[in-house]
C-alpha positions in Angstrom: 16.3 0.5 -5.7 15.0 2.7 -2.7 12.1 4.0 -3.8 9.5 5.5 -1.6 6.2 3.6 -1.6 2.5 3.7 -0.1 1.7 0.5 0.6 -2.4 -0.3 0.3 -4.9 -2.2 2.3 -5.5 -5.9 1.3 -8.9 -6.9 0.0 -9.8 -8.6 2.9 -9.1 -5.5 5.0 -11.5 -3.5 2.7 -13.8 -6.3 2.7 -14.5 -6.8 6.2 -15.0 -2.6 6.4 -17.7 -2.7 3.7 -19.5 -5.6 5.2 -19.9 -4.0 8.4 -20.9 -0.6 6.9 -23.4 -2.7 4.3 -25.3 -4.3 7.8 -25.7 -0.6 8.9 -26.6 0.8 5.8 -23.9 3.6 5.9 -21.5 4.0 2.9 -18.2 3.2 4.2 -15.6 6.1 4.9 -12.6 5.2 3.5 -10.4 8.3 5.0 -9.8 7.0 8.8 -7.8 4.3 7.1 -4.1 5.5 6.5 -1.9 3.4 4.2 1.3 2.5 5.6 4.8 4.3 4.3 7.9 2.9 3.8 11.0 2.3 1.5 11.1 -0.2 -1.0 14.7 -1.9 -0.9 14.4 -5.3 -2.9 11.9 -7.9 -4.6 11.7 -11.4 -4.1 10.8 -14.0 -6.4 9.2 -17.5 -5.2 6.5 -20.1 -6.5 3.9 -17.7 -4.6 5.1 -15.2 -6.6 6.8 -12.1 -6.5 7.2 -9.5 -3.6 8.6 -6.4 -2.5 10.9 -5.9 0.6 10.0 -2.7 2.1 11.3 -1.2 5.3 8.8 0.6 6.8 8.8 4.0 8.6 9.0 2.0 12.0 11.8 0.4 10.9 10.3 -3.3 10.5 11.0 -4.9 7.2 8.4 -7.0 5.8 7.1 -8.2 2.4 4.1 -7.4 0.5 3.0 -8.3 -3.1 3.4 -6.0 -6.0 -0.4 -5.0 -6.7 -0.6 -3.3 -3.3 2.5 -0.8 -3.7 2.2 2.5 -4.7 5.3 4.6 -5.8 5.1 8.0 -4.1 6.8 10.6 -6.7 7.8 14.0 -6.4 6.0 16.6 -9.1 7.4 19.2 -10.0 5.3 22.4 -11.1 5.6 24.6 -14.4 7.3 21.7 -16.4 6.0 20.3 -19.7 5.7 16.8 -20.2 
């Protein structure tokens, strides 16, 4: 299953960013925070629910849920869908 993936902040990462640029009254940037990279080998089903094994590009492994992966695919140009 090794699929390339983007792997997004949490909500509470996002959270504590806005609430600090709502007390300053700046609208927040969202561009000095890079989402991670890594390779998506396996999932892993629990009573907490299901997550994704992904090795990341630093080589740690760890687990996040499914909602915060994005598949990175390759487009190709001058092809009809």
């Amino acid at each position: 299953m090794d699929r390339p993936v983007e792997i997004t902040r949490s909500y509470a990462e996002c959270k504590f960013c806005n609430d600090i640029a709502d007390m300053c009254n700046e609208i927040p940037d969202c561009t000095h925070c890079e989402n991670r990279k890594g390779t998506w080998i396996d999932t892993i089903t629990s009573l907490l629910g299901t997550k994704a094994v992904v090795v990341l590009e630093d080589g740690k492994v760890e687990t996040y849920p499914l909602d915060r992966l994005k598949v990175i695919t390759k487009r190709r140009d001058n092809e009809n869908y």
